[in-house]
N, C-alpha and C positions, 0 to 999 in steps of 0.2 A: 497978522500971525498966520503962519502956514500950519497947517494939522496934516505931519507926514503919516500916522498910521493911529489905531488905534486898538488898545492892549483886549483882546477878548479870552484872556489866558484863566483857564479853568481846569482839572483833573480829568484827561482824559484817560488817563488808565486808573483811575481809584477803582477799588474790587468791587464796589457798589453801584449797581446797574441804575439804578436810581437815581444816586449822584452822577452819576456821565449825563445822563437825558436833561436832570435840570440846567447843566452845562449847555447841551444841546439848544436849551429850550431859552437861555439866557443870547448867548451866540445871537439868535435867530433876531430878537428885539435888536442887539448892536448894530446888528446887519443892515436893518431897517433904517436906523439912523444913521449910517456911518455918511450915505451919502449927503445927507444933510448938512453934518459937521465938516462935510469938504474932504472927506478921504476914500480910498476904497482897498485900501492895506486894513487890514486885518492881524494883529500879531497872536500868537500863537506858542505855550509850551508842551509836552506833551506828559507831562505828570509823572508821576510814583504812584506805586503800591500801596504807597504811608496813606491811612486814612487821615491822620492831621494836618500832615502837612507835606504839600506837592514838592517843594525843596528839597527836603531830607530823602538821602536814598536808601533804597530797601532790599532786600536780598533775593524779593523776587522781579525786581523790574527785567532782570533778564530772561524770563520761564517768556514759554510761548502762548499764555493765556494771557499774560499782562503784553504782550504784542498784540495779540489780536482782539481783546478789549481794547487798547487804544487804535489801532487801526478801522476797527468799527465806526468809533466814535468820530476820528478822521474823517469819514466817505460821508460821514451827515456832514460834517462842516463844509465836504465841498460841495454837499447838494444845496446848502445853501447858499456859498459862495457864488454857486453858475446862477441861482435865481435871482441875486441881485447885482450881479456882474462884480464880483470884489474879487481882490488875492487875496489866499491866506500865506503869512509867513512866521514858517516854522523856525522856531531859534531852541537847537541843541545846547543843552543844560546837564552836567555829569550828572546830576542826583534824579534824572528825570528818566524814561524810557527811548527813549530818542538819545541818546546822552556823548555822541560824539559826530565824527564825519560820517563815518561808515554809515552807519547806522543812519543818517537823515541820507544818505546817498537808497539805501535800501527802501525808506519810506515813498521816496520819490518814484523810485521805481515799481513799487507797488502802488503807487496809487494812478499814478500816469495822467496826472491832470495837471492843464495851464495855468487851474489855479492855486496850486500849491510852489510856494518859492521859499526861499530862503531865508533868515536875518543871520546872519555873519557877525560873530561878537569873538573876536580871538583871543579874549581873555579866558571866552566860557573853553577854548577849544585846549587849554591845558590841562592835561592829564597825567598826574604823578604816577601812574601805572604806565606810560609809554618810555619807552627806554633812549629813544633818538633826543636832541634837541627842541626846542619850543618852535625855533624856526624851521625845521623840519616837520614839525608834525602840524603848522601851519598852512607849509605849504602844501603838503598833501590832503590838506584841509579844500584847499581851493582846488588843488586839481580834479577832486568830487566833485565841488560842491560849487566852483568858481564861475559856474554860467547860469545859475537860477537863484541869484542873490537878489532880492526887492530891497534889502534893504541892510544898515551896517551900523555895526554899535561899536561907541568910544569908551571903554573904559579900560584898568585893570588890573592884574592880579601881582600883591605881593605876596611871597612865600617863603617860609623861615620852619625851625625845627617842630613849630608848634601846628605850623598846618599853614592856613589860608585864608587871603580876605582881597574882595575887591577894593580897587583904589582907583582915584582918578587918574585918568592919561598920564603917563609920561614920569610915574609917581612908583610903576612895578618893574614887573620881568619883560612886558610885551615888549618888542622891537617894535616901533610905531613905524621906521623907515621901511623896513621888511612887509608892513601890512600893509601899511598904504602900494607900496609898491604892486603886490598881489593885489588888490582893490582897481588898479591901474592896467596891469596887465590883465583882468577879467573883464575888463570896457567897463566895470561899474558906473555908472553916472547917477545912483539914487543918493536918497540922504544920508547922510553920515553922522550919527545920532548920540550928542552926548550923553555916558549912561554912567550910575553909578560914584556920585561927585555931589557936593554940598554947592548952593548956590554961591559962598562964599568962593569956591575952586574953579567957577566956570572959568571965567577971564583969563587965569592962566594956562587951565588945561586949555581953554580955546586958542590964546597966541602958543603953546607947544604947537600944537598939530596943526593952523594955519601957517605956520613955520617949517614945518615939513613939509606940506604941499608946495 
């Protein structure tokens, strides 16, 4: 068994100074073992305002105090990240502060380190607030964000008048040939990570997309 990364996802923008540190403080133990358990991927989401819960999005993830509490909380991850030589990779989530391309195109640039990269889930990268296409706002997803990907999630999204839910591969709206292709055209070569799918689903979401490749 290969152990491509490992989940160290905590509330980096909760409004509680407190709660980011023990985040911070948790982080730092993973860190320590990650190389042990064979990886040095780090995954990463960057939170909500919700003090319950990091998923649900909040009305102020977009103020500039919930940026720059979680960008704070950020620069300690990568100070730990350089101490044990790991990436960390950030995966853009609508309910979170990070919560599209732009916006993790902007993180990167503010923080300007080797060890912050990408997780690429083009499921997560739909946004009923955008007005183009899903394969349009894909691709401009990669044109950001298409050379600092560590790493790539399989799953995805159906949507109907009621709202939204992830599903497995090949089951939503995603174009699989469209994304893999963009995966392709960005020289990706890491893992490609089945996400969001009951173990009863794998086998087929797995021959889908081994079938597209």
């Amino acid at each position: 068994m290969e152990l491509s990364a490992v989940s160290g996802t905590f509330n980096m923008a909760h409004p509680d100074d407190y709660v980011r540190r023990q985040g911070v403080d948790r982080l730092r133990v993973l860190a320590q073992a990650s190389r042990e358990l064979g990886t040095s991927v780090i995954t990463l989401c960057t939170g909500s305002r919700d003090r319950e819960n990091m998923w649900r999005p909040h009305s102020d993830n977009r103020s500039k105090e919930a940026w720059s509490d979680m960008l704070h909380t950020m620069a300690a991850a990568v100070e730990i990240a350089e101490a044990f030589d790991l990436v960390l990779g950030v995966e853009p989530e609508l309910a979170n502060v990070v919560c599209d391309a732009r916006r993790a195109k902007a993180l990167l640039d503010e923080l300007r380190s080797p060890r912050v990269k990408i997780v690429m889930d083009a499921a997560n990268m739909y946004n009923p607030e955008h007005g183009g296409s899903m394969n349009d706002l894909l691709s401009e997803s990669f044109g950001l964000l298409g050379e600092h990907i560590a790493l790539a999630h399989a799953k995805d999204i159906r949507m109907d008048d009621s709202g939204s839910e992830f599903v497995a591969s090949g089951q939503g709206a995603v174009d699989y040939r469209h994304y893999l292709r963009l995966l392709s055209a960005a020289r990706f070569q890491g893992p490609l990570i089945l996400h969001g799918l009951s173990e009863d689903q794998v086998p087929e979401s797995l021959a889908y997309i081994r079938a597209l490749l």
